[in-house]
N, C-alpha and C positions, 0 to 999 in steps of 0.2 A: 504494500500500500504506500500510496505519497504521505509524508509527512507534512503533518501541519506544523508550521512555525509563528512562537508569538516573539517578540522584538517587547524588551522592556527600554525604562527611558535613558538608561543607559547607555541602549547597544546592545546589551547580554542580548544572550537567546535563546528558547527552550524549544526543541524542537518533538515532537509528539510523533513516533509509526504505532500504531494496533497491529499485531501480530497473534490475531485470533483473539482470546481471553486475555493477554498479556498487552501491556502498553509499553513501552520503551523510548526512556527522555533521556536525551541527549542537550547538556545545560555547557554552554560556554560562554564565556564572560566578552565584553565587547569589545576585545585584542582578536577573539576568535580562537584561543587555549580551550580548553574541555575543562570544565568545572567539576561537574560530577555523568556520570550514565547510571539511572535508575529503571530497575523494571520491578512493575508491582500491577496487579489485578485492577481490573474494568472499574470496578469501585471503586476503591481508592483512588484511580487516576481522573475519576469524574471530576470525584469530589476536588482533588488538589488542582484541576481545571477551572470549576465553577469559584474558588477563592483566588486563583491568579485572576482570572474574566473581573471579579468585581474589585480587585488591586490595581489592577494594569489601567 
């Protein structure tokens, strides 16, 4: 699947693929270094979605 990418006001970027049940974020700081890669279930990625959406 394409990845969806959000752009914080920094520059950082959190980029989002779904890989069936599994979500995988790929977070690098706005030099473009990798910050962190987390994979965690449809849930929790909702969730930590709908709280970036209302931050961002």
């Amino acid at each position: 699947m394409r990845p969806t990418i959000y752009t914080t006001a920094d520059g950082s970027t959190i980029e989002i693929t779904r890989r069936g049940y599994i979500v995988d974020m790929h977070v690098r700081n706005a030099a473009g270094r990798t910050v962190a890669t987390v994979e965690m279930n449809d849930d929790d990625a909702s969730a930590l979605v709908a709280d970036l959406r209302a931050t961002l």
